[in-house]
PDB file of N, CA, C and O in Angstrom:
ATOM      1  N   UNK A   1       9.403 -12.085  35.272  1.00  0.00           N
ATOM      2  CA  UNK A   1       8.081 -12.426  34.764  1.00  0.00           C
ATOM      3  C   UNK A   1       7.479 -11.245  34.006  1.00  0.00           C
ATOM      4  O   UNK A   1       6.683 -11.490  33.100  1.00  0.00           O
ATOM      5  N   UNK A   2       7.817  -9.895  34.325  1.00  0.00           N
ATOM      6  CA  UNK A   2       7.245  -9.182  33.905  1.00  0.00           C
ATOM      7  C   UNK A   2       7.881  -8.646  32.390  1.00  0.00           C
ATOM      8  O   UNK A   2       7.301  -7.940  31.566  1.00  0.00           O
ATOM      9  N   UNK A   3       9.175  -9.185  32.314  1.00  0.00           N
ATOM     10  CA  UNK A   3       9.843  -8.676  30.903  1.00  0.00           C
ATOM     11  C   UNK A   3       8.569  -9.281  30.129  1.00  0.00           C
ATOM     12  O   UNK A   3       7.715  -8.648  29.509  1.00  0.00           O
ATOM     13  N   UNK A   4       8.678 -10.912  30.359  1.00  0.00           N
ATOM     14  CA  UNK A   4       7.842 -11.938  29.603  1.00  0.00           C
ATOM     15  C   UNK A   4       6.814 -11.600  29.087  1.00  0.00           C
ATOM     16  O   UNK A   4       6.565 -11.715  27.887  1.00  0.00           O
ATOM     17  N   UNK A   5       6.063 -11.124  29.955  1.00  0.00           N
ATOM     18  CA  UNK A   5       4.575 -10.441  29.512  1.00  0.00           C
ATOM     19  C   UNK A   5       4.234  -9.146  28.550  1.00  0.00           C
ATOM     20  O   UNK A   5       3.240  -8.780  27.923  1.00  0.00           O
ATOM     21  N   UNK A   6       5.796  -8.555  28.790  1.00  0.00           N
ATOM     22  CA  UNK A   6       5.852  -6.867  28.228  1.00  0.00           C
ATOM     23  C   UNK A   6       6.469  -7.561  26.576  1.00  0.00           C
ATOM     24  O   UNK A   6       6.071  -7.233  25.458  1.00  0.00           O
ATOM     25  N   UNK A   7       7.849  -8.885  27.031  1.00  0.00           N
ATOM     26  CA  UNK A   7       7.832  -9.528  25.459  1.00  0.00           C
ATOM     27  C   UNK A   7       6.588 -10.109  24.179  1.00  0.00           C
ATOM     28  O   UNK A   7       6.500 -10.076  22.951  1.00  0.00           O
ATOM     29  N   UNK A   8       5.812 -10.595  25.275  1.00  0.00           N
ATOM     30  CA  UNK A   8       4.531 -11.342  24.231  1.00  0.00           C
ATOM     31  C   UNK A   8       3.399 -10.144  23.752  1.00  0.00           C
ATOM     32  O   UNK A   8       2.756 -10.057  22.706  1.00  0.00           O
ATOM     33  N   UNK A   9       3.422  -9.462  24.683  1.00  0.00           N
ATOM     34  CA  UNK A   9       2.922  -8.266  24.427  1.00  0.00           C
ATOM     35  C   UNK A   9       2.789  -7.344  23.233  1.00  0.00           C
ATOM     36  O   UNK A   9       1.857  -6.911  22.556  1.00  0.00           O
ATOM     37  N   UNK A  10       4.312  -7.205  23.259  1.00  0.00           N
ATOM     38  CA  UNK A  10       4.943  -6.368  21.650  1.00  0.00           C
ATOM     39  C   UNK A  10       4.719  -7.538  20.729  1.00  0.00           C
ATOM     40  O   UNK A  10       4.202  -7.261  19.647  1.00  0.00           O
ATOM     41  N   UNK A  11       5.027  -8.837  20.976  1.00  0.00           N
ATOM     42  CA  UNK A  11       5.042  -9.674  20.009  1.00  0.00           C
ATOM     43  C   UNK A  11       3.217  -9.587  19.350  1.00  0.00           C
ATOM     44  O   UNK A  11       2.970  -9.789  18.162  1.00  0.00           O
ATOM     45  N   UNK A  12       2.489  -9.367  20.041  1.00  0.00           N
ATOM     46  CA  UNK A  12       0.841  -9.613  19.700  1.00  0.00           C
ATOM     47  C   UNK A  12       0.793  -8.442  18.960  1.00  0.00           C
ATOM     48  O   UNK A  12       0.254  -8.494  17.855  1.00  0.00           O
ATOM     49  N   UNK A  13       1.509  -6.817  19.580  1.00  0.00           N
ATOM     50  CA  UNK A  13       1.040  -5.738  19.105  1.00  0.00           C
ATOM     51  C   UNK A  13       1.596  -5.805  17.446  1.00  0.00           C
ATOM     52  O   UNK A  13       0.965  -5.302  16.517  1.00  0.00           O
ATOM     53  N   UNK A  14       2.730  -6.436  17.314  1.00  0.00           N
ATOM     54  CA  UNK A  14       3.744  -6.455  15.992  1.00  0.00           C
ATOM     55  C   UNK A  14       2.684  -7.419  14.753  1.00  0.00           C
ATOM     56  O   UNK A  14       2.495  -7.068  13.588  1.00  0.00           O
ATOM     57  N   UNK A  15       2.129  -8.643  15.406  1.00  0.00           N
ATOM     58  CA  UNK A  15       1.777  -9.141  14.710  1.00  0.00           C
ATOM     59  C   UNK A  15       0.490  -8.497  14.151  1.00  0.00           C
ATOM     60  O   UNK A  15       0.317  -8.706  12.950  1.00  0.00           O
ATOM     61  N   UNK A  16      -0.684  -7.571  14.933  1.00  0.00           N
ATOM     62  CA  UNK A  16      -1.607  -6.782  14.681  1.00  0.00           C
ATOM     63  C   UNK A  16      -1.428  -5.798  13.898  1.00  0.00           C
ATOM     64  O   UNK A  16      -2.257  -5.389  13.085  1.00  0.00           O
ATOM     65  N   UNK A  17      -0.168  -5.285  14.117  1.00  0.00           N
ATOM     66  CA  UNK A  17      -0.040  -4.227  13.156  1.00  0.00           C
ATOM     67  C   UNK A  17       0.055  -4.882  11.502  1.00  0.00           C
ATOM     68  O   UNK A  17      -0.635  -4.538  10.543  1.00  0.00           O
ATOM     69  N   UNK A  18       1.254  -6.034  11.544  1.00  0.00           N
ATOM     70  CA  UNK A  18       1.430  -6.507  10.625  1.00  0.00           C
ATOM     71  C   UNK A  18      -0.131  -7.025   9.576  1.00  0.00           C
ATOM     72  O   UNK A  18      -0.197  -7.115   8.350  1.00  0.00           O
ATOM     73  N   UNK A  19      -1.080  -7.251  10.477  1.00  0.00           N
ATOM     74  CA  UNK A  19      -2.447  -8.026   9.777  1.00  0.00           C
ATOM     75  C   UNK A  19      -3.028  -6.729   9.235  1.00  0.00           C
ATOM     76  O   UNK A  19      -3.444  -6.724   8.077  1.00  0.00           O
ATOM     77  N   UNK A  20      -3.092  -5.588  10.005  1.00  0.00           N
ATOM     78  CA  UNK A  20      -3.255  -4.551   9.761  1.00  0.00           C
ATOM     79  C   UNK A  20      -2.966  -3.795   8.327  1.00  0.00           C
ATOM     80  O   UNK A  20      -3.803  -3.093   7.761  1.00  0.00           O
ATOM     81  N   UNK A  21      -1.896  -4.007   7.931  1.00  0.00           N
ATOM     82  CA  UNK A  21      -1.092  -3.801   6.487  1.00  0.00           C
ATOM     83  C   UNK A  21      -1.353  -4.665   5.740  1.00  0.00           C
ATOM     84  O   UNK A  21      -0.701  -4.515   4.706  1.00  0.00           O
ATOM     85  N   UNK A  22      -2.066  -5.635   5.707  1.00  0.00           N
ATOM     86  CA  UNK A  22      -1.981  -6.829   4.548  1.00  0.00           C
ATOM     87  C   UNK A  22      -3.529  -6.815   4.322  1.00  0.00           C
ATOM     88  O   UNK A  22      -3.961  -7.560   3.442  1.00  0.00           O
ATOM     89  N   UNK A  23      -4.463  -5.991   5.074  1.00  0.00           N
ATOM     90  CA  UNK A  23      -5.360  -5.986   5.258  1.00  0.00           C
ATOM     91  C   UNK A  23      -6.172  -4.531   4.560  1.00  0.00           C
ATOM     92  O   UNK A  23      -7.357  -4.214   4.663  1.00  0.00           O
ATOM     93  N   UNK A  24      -5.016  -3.799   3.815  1.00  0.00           N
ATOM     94  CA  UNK A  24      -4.947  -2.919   3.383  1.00  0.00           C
ATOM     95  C   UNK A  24      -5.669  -3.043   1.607  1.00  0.00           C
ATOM     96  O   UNK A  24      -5.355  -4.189   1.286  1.00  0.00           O
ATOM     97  N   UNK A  25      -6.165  -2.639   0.834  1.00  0.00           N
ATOM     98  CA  UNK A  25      -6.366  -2.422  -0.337  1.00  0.00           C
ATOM     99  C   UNK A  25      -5.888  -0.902  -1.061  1.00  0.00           C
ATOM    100  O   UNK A  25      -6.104   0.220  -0.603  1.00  0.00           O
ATOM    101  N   UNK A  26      -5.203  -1.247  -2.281  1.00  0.00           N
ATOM    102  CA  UNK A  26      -4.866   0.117  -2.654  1.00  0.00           C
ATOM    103  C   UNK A  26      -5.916   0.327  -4.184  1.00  0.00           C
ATOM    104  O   UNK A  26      -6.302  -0.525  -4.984  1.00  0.00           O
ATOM    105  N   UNK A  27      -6.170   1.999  -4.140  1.00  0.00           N
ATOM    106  CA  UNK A  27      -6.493   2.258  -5.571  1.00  0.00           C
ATOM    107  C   UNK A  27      -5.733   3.279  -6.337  1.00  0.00           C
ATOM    108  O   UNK A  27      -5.244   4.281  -5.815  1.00  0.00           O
ATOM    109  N   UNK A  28      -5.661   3.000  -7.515  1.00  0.00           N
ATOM    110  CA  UNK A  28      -4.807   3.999  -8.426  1.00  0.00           C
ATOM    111  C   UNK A  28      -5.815   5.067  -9.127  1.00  0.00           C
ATOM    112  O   UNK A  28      -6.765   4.660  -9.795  1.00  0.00           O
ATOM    113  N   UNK A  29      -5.565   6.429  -8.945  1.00  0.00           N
ATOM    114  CA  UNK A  29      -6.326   6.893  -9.734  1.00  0.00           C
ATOM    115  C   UNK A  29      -5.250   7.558 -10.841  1.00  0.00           C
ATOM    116  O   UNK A  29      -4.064   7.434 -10.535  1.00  0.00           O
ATOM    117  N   UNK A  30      -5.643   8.454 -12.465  1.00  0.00           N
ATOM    118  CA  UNK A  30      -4.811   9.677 -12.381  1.00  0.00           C
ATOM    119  C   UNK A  30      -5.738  10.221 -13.312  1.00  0.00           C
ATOM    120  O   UNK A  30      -6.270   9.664 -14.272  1.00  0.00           O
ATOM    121  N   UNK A  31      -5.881  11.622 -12.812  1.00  0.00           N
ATOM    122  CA  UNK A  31      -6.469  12.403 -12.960  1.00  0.00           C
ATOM    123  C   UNK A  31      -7.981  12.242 -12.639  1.00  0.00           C
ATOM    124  O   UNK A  31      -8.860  12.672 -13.386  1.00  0.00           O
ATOM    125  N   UNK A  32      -8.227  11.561 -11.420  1.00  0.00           N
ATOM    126  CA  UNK A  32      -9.465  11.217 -10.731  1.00  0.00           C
ATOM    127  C   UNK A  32     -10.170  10.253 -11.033  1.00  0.00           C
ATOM    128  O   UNK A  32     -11.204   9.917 -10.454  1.00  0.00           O
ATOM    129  N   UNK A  33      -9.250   9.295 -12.743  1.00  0.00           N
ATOM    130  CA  UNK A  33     -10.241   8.736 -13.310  1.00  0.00           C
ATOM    131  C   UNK A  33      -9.270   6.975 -12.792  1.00  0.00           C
ATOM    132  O   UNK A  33      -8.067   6.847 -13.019  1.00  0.00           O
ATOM    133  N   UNK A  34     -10.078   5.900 -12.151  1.00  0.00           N
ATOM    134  CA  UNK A  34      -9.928   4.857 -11.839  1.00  0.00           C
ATOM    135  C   UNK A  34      -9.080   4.106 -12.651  1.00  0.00           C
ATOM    136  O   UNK A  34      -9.538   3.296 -13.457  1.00  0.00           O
ATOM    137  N   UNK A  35      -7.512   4.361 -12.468  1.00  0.00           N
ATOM    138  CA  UNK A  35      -6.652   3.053 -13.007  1.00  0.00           C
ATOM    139  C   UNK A  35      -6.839   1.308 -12.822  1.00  0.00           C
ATOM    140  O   UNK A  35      -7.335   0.469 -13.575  1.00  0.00           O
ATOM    141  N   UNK A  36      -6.224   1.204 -11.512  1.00  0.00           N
ATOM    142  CA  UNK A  36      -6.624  -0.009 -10.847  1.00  0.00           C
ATOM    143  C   UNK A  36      -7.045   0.229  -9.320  1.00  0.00           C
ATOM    144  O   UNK A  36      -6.899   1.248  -8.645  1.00  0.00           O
ATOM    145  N   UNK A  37      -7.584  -0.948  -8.986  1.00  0.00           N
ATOM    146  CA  UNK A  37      -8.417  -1.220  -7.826  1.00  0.00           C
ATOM    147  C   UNK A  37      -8.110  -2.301  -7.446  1.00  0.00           C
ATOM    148  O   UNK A  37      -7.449  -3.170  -8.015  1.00  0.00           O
ATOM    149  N   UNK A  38      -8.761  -2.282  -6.088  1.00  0.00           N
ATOM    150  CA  UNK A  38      -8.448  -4.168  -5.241  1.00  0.00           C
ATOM    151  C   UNK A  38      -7.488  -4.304  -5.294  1.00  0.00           C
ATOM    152  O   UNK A  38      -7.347  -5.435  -5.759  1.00  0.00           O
ATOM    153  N   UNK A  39      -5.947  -3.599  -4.999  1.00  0.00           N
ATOM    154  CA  UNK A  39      -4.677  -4.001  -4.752  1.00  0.00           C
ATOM    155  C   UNK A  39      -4.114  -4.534  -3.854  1.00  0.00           C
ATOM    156  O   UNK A  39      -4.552  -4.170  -2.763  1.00  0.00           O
ATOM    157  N   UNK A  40      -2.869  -5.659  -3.780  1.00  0.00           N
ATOM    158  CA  UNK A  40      -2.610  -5.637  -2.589  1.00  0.00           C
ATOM    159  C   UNK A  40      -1.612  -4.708  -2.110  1.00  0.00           C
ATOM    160  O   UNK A  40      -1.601  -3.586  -2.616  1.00  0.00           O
ATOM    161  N   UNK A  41      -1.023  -4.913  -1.482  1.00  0.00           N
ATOM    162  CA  UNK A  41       0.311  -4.212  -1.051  1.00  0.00           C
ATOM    163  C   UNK A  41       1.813  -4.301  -2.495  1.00  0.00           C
ATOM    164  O   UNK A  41       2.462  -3.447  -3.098  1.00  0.00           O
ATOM    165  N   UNK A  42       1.776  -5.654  -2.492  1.00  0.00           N
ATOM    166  CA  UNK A  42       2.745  -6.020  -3.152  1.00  0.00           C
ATOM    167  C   UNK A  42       2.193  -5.653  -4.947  1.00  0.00           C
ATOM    168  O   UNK A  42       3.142  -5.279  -5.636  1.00  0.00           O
ATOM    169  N   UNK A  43       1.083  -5.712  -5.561  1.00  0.00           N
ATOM    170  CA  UNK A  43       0.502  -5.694  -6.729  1.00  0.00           C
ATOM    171  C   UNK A  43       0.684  -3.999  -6.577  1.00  0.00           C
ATOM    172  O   UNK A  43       1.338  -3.540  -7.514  1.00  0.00           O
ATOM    173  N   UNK A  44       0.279  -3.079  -5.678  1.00  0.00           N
ATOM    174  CA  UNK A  44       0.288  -1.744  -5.694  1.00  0.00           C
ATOM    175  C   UNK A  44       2.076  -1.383  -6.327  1.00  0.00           C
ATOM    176  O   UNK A  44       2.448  -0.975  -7.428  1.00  0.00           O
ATOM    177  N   UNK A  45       2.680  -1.665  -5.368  1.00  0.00           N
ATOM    178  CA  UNK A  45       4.257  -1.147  -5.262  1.00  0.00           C
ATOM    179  C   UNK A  45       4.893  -1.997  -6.789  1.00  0.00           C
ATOM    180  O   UNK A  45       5.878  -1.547  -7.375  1.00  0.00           O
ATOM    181  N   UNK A  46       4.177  -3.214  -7.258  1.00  0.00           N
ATOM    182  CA  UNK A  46       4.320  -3.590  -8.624  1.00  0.00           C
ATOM    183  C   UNK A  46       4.401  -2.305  -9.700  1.00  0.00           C
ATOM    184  O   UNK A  46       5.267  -1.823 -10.430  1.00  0.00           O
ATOM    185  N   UNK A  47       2.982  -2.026  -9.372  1.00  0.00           N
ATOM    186  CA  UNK A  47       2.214  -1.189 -10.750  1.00  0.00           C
ATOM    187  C   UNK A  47       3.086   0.473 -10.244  1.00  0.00           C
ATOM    188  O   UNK A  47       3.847   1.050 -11.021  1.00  0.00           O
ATOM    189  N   UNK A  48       2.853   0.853  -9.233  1.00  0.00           N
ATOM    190  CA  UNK A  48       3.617   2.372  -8.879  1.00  0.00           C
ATOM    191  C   UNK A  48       5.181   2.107  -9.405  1.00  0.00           C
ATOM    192  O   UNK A  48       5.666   3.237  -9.453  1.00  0.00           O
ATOM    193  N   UNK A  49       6.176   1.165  -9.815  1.00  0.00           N
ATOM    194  CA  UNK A  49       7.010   0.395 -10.261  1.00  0.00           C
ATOM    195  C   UNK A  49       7.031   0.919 -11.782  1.00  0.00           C
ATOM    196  O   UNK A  49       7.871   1.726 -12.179  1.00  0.00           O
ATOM    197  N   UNK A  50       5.966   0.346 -12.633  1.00  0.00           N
ATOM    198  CA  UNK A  50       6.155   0.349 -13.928  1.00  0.00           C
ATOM    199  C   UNK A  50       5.895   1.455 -14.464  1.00  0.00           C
ATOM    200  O   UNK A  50       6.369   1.624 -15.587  1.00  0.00           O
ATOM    201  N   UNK A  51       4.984   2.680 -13.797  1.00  0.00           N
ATOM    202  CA  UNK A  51       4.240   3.824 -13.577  1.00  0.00           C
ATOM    203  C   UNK A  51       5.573   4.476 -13.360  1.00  0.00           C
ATOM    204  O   UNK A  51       6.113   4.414 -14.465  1.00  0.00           O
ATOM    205  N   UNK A  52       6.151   4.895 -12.768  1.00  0.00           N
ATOM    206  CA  UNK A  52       7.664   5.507 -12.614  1.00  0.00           C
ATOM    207  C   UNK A  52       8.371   5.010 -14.011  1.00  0.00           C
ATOM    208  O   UNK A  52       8.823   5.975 -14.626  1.00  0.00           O
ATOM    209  N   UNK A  53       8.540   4.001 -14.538  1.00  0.00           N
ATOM    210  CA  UNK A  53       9.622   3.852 -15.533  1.00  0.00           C
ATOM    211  C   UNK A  53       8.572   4.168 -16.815  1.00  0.00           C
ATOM    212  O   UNK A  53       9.150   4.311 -17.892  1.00  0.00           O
ATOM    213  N   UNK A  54       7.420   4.268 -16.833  1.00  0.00           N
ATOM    214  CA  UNK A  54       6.698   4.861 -18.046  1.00  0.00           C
ATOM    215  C   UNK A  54       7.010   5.949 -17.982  1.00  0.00           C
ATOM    216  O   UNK A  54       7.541   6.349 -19.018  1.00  0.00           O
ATOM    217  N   UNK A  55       6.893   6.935 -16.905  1.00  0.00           N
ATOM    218  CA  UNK A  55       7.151   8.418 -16.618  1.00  0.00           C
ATOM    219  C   UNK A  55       8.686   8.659 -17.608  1.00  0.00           C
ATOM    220  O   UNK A  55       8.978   9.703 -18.192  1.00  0.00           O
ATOM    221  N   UNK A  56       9.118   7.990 -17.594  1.00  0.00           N
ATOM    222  CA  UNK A  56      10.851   8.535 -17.453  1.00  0.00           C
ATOM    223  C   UNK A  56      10.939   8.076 -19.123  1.00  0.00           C
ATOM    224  O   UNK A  56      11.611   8.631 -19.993  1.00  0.00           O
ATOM    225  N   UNK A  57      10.160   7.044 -19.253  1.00  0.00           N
ATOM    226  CA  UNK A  57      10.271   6.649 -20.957  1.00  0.00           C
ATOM    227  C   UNK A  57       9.263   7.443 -21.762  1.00  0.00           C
ATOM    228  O   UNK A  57       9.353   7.242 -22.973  1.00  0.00           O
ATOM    229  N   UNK A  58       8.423   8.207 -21.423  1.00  0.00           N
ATOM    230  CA  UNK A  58       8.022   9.148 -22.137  1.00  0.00           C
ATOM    231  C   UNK A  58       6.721   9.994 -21.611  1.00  0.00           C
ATOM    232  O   UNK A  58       5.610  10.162 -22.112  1.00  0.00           O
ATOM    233  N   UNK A  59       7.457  10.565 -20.111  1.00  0.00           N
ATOM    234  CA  UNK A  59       6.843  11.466 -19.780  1.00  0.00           C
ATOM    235  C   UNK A  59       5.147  11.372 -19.006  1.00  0.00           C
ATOM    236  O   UNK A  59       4.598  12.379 -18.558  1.00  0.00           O
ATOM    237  N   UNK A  60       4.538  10.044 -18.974  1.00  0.00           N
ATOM    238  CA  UNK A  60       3.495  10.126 -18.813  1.00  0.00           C
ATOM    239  C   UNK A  60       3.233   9.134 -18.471  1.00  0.00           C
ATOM    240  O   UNK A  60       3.674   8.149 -19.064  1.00  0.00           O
ATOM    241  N   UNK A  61       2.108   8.975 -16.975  1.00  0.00           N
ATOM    242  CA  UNK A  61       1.773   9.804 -16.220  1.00  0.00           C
ATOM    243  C   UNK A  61       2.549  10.426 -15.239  1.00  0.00           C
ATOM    244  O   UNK A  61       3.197   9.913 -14.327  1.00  0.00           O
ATOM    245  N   UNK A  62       2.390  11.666 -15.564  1.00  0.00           N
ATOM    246  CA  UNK A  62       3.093  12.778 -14.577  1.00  0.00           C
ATOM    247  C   UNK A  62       2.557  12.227 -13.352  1.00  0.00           C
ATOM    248  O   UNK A  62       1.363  11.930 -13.315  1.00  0.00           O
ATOM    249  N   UNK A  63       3.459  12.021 -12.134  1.00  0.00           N
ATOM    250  CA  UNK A  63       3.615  12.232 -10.987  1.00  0.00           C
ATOM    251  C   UNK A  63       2.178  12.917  -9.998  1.00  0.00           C
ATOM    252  O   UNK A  63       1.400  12.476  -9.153  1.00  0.00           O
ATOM    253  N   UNK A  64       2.361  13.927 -10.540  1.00  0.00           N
ATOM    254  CA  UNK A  64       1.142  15.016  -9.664  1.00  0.00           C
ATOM    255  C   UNK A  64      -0.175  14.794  -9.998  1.00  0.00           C
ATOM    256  O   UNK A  64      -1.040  15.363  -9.332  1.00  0.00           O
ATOM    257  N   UNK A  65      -0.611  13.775 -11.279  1.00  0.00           N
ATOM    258  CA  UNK A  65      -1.951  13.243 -11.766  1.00  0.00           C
ATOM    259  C   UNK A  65      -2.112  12.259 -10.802  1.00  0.00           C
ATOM    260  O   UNK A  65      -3.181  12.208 -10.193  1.00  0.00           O
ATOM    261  N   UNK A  66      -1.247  11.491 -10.571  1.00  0.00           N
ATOM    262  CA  UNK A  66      -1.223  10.124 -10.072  1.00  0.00           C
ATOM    263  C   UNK A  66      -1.540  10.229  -8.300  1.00  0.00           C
ATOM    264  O   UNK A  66      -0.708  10.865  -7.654  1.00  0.00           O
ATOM    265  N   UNK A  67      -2.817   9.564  -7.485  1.00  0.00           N
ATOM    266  CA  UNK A  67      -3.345   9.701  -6.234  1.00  0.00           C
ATOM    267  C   UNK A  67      -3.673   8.386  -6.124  1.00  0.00           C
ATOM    268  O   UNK A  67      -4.044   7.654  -7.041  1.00  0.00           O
ATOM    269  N   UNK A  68      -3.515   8.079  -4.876  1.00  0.00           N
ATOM    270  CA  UNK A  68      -3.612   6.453  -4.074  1.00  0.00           C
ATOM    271  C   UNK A  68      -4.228   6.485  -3.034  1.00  0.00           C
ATOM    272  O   UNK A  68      -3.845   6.906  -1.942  1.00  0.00           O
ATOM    273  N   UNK A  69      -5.577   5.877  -3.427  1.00  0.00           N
ATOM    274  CA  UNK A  69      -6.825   5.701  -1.975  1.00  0.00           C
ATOM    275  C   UNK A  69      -6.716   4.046  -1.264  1.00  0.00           C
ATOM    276  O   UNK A  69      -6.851   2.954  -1.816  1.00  0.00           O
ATOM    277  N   UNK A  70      -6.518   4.278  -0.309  1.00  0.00           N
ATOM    278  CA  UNK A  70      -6.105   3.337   0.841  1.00  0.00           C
ATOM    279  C   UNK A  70      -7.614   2.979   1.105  1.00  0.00           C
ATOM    280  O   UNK A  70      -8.476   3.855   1.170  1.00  0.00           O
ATOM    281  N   UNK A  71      -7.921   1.438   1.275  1.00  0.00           N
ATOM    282  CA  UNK A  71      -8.994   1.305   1.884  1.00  0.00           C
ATOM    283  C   UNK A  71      -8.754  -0.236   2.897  1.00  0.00           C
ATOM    284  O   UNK A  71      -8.019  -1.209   2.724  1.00  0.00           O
ATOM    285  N   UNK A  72      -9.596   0.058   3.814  1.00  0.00           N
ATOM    286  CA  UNK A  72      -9.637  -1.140   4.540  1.00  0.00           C
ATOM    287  C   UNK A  72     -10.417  -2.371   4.106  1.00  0.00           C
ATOM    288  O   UNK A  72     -11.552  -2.136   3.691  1.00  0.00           O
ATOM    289  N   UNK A  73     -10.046  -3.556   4.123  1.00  0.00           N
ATOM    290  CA  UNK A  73     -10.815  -4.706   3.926  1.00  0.00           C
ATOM    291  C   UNK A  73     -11.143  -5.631   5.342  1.00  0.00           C
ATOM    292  O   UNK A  73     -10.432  -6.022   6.267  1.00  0.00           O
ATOM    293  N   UNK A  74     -12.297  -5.738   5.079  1.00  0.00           N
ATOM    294  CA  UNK A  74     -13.003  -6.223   6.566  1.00  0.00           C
ATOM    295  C   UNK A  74     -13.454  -8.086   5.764  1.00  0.00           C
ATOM    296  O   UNK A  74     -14.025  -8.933   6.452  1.00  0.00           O
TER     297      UNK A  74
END
């Protein structure tokens, strides 16, 4: 009985965490100045995506401009 309880347990904590992450908003800045906003998870790792292959096709935006503010959505 007691696995059971320690199973549903992790299962509640897994799923909290999981709401936890989706519940997430990302922002892009570079060089402090507001790229995009209101991201989700998946739209963030999109755009940080095309942002890497601009870098490499001509250099810009450098890496070390580029900062990502995490915010919670309630």
């Amino acid at each position: 009985m007691k696995s059971g309880a320690i199973l549903v347990s992790e299962l509640v904590t897994r799923r909290q965490g999981l709401f936890d992450v989706a519940s997430e908003l990302y922002t892009i800045l570079c060089k402090g100045e507001k790229m995009h906003s209101d991201l989700t998870e998946e739209e963030y790792f999109d755009i940080m995506e095309d942002l890497s292959i601009e870098f490499y096709q001509t250099g810009s935006p450098r890496p070390s401009d580029l900062e990502t503010k995490i915010t919670k959505r309630y």
